[in-house]
PAVO-255373 format. One record per atom (N, C-alpha, C, O): residue number from 0; residue in one letter; chain; atom name; y, x, z. Coordinates in steps of 0.05 Angstrom, whole numbers. Example, Ala and Ser with C-alpha at 12.3 -4.5 7.8 and 13.67 -1.06 7.14 Angstrom:
residues 2
0	A	A	N	-114	264	156
0	A	A	CA	-90	246	156
0	A	A	C	-66	264	156
0	A	A	O	-66	285	169
1	S	A	N	-45	257	142
1	S	A	CA	-21	273	143
1	S	A	C	1	258	157
1	S	A	O	23	268	161
***
This chain:
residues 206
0	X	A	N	85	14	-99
0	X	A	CA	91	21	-72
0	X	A	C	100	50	-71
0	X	A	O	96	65	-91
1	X	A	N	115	62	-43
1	X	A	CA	120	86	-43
1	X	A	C	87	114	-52
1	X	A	O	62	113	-49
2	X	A	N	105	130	-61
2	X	A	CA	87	152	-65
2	X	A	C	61	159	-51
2	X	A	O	41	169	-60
3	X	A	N	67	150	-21
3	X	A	CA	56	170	-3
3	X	A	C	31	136	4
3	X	A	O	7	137	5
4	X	A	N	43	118	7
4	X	A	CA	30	94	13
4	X	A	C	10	93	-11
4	X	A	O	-14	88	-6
5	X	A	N	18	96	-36
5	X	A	CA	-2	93	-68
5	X	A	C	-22	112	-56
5	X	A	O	-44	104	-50
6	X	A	N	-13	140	-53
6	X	A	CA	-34	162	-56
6	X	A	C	-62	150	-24
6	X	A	O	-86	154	-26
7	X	A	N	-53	142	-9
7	X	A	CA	-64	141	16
7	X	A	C	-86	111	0
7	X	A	O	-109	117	-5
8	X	A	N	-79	90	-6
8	X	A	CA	-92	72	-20
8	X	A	C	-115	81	-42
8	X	A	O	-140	77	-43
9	X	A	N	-95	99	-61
9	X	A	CA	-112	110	-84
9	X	A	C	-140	120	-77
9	X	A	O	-159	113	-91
10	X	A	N	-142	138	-51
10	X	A	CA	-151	155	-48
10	X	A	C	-181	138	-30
10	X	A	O	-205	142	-32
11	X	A	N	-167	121	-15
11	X	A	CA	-194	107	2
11	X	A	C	-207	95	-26
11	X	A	O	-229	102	-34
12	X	A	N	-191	77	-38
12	X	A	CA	-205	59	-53
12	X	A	C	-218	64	-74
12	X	A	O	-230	47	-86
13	X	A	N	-217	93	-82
13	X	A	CA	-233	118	-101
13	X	A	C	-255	126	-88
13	X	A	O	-277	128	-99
14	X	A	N	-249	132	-53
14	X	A	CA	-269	135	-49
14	X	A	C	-299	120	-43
14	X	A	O	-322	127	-38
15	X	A	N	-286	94	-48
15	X	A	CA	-306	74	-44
15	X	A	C	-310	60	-60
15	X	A	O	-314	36	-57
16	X	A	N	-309	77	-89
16	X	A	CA	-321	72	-120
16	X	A	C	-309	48	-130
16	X	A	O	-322	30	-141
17	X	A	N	-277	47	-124
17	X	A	CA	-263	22	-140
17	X	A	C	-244	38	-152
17	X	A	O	-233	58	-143
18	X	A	N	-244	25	-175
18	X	A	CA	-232	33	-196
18	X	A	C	-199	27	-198
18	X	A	O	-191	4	-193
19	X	A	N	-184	45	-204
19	X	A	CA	-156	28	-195
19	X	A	C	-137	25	-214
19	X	A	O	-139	46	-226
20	X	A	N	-123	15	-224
20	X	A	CA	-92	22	-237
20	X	A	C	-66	11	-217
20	X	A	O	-62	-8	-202
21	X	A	N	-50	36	-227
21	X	A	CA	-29	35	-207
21	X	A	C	-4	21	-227
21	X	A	O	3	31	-248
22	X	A	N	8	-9	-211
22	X	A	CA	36	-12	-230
22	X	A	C	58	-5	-209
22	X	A	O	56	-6	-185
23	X	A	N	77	4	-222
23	X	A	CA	106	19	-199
23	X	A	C	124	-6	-200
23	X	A	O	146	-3	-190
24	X	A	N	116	-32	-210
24	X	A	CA	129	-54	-196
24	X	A	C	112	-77	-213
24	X	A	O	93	-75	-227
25	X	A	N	133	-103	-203
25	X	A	CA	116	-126	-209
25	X	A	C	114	-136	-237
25	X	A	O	96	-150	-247
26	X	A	N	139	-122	-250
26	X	A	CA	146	-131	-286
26	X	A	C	119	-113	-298
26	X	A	O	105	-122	-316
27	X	A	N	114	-92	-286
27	X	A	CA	95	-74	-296
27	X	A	C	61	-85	-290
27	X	A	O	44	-76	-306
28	X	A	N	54	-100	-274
28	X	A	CA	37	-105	-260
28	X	A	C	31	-130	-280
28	X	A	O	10	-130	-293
29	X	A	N	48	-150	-283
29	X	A	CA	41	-167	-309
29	X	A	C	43	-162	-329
29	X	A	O	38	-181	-343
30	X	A	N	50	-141	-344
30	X	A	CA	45	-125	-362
30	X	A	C	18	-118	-371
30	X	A	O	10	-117	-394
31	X	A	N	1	-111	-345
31	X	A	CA	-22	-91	-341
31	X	A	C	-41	-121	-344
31	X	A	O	-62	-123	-357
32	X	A	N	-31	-138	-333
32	X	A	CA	-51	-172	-328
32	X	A	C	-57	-175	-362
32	X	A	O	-79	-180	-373
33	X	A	N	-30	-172	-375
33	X	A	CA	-46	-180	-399
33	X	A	C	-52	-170	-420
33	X	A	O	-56	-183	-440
34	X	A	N	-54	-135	-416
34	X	A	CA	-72	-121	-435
34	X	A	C	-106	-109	-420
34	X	A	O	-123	-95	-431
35	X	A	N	-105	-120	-398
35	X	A	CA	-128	-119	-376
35	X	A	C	-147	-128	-366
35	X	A	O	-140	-151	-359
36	X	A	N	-175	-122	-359
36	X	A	CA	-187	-142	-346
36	X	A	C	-186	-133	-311
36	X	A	O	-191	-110	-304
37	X	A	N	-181	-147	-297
37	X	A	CA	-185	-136	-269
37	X	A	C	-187	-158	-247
37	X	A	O	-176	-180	-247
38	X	A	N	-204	-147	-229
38	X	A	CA	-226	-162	-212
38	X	A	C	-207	-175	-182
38	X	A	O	-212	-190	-163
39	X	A	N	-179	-158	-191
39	X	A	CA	-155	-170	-155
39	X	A	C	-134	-147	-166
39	X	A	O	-135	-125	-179
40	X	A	N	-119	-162	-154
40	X	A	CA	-93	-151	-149
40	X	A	C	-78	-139	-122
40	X	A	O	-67	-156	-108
41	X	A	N	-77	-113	-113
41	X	A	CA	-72	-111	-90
41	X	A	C	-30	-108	-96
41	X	A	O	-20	-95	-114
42	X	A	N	-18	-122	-78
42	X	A	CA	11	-133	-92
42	X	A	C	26	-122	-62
42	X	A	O	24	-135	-41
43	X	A	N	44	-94	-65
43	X	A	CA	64	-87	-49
43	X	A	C	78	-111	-58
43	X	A	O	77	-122	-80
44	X	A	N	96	-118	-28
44	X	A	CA	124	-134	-28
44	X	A	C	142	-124	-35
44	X	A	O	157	-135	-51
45	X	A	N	147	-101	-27
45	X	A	CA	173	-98	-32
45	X	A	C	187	-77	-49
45	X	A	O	193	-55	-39
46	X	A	N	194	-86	-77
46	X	A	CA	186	-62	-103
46	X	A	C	202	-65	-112
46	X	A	O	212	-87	-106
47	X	A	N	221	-47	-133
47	X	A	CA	249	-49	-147
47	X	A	C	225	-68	-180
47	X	A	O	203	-73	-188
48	X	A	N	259	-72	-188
48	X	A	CA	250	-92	-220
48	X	A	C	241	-117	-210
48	X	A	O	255	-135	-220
49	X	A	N	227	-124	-198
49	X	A	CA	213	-153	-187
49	X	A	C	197	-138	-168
49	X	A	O	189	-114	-167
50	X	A	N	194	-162	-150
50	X	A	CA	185	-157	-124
50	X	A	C	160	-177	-121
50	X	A	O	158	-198	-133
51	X	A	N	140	-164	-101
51	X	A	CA	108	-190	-104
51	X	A	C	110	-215	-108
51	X	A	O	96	-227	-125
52	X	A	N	130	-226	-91
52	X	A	CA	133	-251	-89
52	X	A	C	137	-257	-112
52	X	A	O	118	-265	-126
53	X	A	N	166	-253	-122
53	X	A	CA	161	-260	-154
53	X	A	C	146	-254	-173
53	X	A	O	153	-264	-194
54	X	A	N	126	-242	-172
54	X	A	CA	108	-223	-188
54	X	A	C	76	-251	-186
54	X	A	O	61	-261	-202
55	X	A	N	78	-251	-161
55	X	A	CA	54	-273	-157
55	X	A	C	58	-303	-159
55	X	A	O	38	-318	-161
56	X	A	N	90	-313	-159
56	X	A	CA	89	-336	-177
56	X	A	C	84	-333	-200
56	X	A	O	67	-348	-209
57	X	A	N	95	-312	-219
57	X	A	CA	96	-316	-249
57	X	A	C	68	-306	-249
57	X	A	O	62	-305	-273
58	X	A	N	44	-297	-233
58	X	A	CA	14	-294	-239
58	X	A	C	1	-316	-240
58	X	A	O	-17	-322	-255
59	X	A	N	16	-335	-215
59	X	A	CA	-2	-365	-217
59	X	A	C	16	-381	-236
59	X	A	O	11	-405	-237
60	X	A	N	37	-370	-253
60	X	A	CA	49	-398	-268
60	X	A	C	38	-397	-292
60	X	A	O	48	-412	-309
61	X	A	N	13	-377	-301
61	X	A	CA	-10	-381	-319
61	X	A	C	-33	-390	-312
61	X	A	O	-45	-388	-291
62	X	A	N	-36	-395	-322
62	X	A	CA	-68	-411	-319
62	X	A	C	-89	-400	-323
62	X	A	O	-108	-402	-307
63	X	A	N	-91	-388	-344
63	X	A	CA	-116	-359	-330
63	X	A	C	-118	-342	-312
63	X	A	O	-139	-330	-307
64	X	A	N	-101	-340	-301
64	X	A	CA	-95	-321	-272
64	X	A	C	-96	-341	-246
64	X	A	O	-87	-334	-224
65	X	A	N	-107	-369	-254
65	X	A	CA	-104	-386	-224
65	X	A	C	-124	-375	-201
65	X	A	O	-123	-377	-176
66	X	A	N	-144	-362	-222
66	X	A	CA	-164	-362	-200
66	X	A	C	-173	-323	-184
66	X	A	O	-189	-315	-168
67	X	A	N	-147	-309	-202
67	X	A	CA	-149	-280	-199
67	X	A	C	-141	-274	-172
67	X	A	O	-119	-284	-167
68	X	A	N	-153	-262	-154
68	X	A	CA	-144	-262	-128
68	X	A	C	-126	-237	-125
68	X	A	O	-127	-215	-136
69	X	A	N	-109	-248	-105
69	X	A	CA	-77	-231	-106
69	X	A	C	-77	-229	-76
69	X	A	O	-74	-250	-62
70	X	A	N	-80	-200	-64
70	X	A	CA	-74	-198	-39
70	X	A	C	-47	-186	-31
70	X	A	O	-40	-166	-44
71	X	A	N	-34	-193	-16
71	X	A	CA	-4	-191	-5
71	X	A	C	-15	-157	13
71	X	A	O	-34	-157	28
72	X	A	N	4	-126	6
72	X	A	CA	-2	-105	21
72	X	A	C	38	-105	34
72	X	A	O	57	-103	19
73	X	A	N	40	-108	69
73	X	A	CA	66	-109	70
73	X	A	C	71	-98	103
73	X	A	O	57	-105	121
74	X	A	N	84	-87	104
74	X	A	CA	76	-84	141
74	X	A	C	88	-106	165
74	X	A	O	110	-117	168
75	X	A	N	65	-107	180
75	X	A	CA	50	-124	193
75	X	A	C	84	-135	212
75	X	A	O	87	-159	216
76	X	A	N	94	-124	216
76	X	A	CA	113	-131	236
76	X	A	C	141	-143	219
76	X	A	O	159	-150	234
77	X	A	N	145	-144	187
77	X	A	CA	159	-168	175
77	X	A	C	157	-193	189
77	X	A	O	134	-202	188
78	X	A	N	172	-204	201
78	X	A	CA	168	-235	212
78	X	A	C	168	-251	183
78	X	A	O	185	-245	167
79	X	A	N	147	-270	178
79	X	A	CA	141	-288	158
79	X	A	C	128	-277	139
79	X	A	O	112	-291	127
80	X	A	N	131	-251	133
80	X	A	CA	119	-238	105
80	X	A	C	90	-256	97
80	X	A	O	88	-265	74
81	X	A	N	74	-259	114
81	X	A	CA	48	-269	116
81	X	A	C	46	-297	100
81	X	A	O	28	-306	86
82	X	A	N	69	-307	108
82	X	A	CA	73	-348	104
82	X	A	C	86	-352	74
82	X	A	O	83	-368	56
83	X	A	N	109	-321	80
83	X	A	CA	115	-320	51
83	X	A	C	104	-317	26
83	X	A	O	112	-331	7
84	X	A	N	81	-294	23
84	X	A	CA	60	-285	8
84	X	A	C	42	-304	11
84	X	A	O	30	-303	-11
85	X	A	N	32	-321	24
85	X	A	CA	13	-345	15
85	X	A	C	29	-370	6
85	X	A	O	15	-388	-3
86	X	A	N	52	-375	5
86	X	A	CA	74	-396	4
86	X	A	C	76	-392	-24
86	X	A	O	81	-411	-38
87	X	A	N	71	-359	-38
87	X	A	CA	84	-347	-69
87	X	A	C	59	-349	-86
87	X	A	O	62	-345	-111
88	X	A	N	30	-355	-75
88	X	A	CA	6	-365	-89
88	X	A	C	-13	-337	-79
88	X	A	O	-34	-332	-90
89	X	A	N	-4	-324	-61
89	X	A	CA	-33	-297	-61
89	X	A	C	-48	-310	-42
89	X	A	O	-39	-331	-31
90	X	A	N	-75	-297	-36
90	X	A	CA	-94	-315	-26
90	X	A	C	-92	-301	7
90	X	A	O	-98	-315	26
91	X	A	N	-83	-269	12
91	X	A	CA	-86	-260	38
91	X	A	C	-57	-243	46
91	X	A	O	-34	-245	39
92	X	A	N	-69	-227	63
92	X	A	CA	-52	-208	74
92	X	A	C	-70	-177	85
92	X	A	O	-88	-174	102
93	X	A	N	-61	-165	72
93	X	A	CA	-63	-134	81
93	X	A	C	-34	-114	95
93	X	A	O	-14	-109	81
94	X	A	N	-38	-106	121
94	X	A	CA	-19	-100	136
94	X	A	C	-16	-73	142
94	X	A	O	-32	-56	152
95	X	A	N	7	-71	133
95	X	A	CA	11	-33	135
95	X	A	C	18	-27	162
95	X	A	O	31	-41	177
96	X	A	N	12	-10	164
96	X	A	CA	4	19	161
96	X	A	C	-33	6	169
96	X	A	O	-41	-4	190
97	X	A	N	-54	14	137
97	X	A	CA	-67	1	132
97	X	A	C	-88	11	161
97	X	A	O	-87	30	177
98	X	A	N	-107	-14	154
98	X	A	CA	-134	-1	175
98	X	A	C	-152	-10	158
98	X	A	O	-155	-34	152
99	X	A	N	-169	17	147
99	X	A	CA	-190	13	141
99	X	A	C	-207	-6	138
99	X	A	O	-203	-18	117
100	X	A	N	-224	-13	152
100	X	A	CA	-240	-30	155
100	X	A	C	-224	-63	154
100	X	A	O	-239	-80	146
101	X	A	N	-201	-72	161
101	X	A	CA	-195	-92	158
101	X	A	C	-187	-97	124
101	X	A	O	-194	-117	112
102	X	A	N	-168	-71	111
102	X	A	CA	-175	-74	91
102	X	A	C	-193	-87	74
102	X	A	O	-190	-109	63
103	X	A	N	-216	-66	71
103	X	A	CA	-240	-69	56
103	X	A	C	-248	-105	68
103	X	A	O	-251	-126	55
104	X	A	N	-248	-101	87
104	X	A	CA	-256	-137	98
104	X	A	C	-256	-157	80
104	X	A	O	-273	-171	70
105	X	A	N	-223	-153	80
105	X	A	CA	-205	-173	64
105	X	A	C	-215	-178	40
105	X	A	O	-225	-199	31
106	X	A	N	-209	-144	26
106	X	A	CA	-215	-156	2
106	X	A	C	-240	-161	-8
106	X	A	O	-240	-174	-29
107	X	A	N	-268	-152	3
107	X	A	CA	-291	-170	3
107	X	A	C	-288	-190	3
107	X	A	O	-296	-205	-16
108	X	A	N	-273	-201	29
108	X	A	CA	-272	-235	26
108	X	A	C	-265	-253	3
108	X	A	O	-272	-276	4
109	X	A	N	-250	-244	-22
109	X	A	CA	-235	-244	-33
109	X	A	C	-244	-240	-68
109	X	A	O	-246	-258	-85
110	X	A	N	-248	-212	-70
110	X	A	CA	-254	-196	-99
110	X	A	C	-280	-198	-99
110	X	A	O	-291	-192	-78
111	X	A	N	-297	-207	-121
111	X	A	CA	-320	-210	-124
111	X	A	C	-319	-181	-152
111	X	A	O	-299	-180	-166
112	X	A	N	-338	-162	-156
112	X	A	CA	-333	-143	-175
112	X	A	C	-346	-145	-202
112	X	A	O	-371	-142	-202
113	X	A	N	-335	-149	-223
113	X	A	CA	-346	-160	-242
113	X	A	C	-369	-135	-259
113	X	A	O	-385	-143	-276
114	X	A	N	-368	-108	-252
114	X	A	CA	-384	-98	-257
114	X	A	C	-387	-76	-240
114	X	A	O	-380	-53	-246
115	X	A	N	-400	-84	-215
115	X	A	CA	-410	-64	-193
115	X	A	C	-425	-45	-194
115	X	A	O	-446	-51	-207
116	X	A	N	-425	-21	-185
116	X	A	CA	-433	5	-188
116	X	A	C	-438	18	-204
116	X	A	O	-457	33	-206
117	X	A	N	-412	9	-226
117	X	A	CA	-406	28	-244
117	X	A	C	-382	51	-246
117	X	A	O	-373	60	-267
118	X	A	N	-377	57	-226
118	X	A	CA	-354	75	-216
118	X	A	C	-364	88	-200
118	X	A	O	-368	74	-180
119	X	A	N	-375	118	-198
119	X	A	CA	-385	135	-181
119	X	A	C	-364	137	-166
119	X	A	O	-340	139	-173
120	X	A	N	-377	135	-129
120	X	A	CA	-365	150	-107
120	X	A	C	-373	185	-115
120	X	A	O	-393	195	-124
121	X	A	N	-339	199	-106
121	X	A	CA	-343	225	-104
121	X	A	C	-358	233	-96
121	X	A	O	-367	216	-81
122	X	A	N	-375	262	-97
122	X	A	CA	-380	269	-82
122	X	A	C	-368	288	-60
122	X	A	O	-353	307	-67
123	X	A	N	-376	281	-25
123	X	A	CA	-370	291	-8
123	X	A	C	-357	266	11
123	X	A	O	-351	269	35
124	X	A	N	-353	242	-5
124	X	A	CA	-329	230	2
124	X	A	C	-338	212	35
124	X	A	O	-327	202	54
125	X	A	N	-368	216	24
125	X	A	CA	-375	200	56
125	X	A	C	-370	210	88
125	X	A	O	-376	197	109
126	X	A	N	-362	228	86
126	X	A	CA	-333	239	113
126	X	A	C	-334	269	106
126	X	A	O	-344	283	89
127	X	A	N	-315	272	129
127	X	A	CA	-309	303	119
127	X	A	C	-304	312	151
127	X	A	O	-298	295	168
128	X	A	N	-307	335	157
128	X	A	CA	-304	353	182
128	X	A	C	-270	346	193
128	X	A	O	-254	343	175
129	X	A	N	-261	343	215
129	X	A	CA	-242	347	220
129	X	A	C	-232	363	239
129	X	A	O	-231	356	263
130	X	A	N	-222	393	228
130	X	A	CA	-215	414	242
130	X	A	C	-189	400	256
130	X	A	O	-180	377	250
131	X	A	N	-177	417	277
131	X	A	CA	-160	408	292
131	X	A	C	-134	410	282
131	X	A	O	-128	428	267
132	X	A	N	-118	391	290
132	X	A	CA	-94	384	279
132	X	A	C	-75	377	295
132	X	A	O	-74	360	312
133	X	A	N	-52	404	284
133	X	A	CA	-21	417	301
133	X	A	C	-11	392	308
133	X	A	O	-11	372	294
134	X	A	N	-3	394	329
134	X	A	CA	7	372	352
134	X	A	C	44	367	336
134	X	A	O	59	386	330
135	X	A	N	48	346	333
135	X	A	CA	77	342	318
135	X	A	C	94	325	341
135	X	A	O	83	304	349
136	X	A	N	117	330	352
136	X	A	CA	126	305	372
136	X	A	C	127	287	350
136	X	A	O	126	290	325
137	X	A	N	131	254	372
137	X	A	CA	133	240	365
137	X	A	C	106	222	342
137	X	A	O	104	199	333
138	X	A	N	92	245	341
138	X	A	CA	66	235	320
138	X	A	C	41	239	327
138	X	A	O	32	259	337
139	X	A	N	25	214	319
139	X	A	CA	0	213	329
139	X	A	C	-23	214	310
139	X	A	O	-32	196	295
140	X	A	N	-29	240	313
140	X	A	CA	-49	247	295
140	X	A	C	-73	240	286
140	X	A	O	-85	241	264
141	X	A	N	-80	230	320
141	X	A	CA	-109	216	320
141	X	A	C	-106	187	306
141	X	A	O	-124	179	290
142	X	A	N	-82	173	313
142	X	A	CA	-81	154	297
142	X	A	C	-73	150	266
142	X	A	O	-77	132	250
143	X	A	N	-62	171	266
143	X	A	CA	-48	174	229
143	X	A	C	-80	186	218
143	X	A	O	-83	181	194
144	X	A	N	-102	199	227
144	X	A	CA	-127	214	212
144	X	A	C	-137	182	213
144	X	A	O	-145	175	191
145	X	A	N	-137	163	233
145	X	A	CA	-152	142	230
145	X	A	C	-158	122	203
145	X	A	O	-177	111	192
146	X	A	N	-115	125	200
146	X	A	CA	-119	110	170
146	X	A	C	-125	120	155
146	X	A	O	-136	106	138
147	X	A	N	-122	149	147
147	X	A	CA	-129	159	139
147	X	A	C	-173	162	125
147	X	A	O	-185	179	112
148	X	A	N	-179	144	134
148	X	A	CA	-215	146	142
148	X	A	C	-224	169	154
148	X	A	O	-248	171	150
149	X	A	N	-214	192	171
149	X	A	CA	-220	213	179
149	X	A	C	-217	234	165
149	X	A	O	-233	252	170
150	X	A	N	-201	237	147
150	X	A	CA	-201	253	123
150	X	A	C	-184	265	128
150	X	A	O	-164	252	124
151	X	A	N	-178	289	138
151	X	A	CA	-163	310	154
151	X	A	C	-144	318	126
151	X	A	O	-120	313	124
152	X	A	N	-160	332	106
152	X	A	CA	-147	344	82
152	X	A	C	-117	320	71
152	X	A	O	-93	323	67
153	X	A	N	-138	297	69
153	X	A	CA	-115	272	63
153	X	A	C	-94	268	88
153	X	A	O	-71	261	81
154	X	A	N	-96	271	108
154	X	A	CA	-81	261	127
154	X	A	C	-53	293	128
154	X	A	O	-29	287	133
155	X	A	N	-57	313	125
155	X	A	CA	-43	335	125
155	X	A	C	-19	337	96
155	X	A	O	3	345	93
156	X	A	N	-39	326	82
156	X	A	CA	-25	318	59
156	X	A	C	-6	307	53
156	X	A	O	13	317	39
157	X	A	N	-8	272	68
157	X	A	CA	15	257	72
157	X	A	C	30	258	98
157	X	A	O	44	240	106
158	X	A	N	25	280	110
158	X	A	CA	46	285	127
158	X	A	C	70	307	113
158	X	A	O	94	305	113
159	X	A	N	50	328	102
159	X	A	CA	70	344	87
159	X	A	C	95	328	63
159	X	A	O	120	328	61
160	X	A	N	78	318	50
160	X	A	CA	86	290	33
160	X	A	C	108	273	48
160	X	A	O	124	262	34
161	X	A	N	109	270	68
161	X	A	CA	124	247	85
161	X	A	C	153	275	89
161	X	A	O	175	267	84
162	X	A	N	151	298	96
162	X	A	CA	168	313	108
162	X	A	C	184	322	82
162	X	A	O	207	329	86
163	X	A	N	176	323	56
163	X	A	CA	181	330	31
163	X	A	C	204	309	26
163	X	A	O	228	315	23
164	X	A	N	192	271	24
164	X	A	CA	207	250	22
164	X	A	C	225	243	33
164	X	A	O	243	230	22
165	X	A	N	227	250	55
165	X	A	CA	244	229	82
165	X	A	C	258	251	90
165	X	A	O	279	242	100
166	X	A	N	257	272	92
166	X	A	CA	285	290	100
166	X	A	C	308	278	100
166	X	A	O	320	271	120
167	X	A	N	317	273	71
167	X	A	CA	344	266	63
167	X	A	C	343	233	66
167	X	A	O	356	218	52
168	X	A	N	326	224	86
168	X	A	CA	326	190	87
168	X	A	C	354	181	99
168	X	A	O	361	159	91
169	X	A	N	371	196	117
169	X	A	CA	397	179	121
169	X	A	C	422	180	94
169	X	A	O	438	164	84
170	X	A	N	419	196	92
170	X	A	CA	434	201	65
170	X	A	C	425	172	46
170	X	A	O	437	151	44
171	X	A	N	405	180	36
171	X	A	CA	395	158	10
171	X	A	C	403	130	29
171	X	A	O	425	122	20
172	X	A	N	396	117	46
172	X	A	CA	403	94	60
172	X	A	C	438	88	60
172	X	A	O	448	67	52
173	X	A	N	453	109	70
173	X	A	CA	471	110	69
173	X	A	C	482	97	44
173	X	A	O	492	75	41
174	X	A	N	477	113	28
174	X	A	CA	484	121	-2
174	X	A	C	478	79	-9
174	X	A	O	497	63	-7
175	X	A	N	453	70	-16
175	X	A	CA	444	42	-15
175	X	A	C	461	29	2
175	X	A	O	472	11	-10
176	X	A	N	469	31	28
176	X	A	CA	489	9	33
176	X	A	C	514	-1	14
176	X	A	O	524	-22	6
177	X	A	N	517	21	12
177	X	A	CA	547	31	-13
177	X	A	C	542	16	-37
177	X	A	O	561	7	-51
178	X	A	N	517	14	-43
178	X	A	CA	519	20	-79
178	X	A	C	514	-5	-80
178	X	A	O	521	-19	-61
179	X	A	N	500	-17	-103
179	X	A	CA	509	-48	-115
179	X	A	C	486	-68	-111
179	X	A	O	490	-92	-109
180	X	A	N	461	-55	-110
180	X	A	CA	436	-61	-109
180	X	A	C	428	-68	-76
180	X	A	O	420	-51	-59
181	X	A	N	433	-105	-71
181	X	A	CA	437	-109	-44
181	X	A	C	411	-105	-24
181	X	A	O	411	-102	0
182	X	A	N	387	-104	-44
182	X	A	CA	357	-105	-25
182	X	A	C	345	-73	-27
182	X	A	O	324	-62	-19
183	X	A	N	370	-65	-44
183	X	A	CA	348	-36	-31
183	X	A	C	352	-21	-10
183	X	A	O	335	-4	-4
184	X	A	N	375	-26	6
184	X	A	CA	375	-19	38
184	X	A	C	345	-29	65
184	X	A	O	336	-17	84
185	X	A	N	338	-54	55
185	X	A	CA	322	-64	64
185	X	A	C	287	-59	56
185	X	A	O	267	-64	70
186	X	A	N	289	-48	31
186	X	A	CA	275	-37	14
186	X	A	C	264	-18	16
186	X	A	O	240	-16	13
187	X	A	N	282	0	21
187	X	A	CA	280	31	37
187	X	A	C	269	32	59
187	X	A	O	250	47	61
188	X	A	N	279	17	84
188	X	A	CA	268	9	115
188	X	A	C	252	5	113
188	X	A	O	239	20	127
189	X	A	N	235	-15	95
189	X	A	CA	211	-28	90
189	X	A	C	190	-6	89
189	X	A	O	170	-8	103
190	X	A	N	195	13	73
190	X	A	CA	175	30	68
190	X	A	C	177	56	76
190	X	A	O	162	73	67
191	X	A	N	199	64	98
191	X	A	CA	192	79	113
191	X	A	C	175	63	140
191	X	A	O	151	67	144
192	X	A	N	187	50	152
192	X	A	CA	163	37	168
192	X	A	C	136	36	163
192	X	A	O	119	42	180
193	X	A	N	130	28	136
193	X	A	CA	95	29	131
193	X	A	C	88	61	124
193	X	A	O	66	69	132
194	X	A	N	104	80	111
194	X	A	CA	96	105	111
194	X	A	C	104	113	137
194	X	A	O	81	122	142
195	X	A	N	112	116	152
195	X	A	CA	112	135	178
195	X	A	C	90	119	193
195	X	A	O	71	133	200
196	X	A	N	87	89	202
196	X	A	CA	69	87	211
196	X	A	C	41	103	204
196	X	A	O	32	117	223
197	X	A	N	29	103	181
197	X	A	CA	6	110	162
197	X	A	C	6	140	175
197	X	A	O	-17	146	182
198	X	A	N	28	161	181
198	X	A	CA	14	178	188
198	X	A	C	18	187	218
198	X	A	O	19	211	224
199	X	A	N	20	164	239
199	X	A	CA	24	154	269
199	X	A	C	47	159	287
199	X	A	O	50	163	311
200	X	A	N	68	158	260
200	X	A	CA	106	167	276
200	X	A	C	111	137	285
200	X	A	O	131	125	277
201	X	A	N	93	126	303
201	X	A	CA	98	97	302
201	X	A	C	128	84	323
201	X	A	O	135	61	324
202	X	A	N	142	108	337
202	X	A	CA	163	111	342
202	X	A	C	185	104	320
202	X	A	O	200	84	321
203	X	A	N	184	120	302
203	X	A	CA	201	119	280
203	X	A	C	195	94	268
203	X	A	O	214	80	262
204	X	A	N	171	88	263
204	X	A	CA	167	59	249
204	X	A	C	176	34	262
204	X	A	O	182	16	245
205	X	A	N	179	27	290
205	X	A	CA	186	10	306
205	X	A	C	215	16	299
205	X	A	O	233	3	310
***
């Protein structure tokens, strides 16, 4: 997934003593299946090299992986994404621009941990102060710290992070209509919507 979406994931699911590896697409991700042991798969849709969908047939077209649970991460407002990703063999759906607690939900429902509480939570990580935070048009802070878990330091972060990436976003879009590679115009959209949502430009994301 994008940079800013990985680090925002990385960071909750570290803090709540899961252990992670990150693949930068789906060829990479079954790669990782079979020098690996691991307890779920959390599977962005929409990724250069192979994309989830394809990534989670060829997981269920083995047979040791029938029973590895594969959750679909895609934002919520794709029409079908949901029907698609259970249609491709994953068992759920996680909807960007994430929320917390429905998250973790999920994948409780889901990931059983094959060796629990052996990954220390940080320390500090069980909340943190949140000093006040510069008013941005167009952005909602209270709601971008939300997905954030209240984590002010993290949430400042991927806004700076977001202003670093997306500057030159009409250009690169531009540039993708042009060039040869037909889904990465769509590709691009895709994940600015779930990153601007994430830190509450939900203007921009709509």
């Amino acid at each position: 997934d994008n940079e800013i979406n990985q680090e925002l994931a990385l960071e909750l699911l570290t803090d709540a003593g899961i252990a992670v590896d990150v693949a930068n697409n789906g060829q990479e991700a079954l790669d990782m299946l079979e020098t690996g042991n691991y307890d779920g798969v959390l599977m962005d849709i929409q990724m250069p090299v192979m994309d989830g969908y394809t990534a989670s047939r060829e997981i269920r077209g083995q047979e040791k992986f029938q029973s590895l649970p594969v959750i679909a991460m895609t934002a919520n407002a794709m029409v079908g994404d949901r029907e698609k990703a259970l249609a491709a063999g994953m068992n759920d759906h996680i909807a960007k621009p994430l929320n917390v607690v429905d998250m973790f939900a999920t994948m409780a429902k889901w990931i059983t941990p094959s060796r629990p509480g052996e990954v220390p939570v940080p320390a500090g990580s069980a909340g943190e102060e949140s000093d006040a935070l510069p008013t941005i048009a167009g952005v909602d802070a209270t709601r971008g710290l939300a997905t954030c878990g209240g984590k002010a330091t993290l949430y400042r972060k991927l806004v700076l992070k977001f202003l670093e990436s997306y500057t030159g976003f009409g250009q690169a879009f531009s540039e993708a209509l042009l060039g040869a590679d037909e889904t990465a115009p769509e590709r691009l959209a895709h994940t600015l919507k779930g990153v601007a949502a994430n830190i509450g430009a939900m203007e921009l994301s709509s």
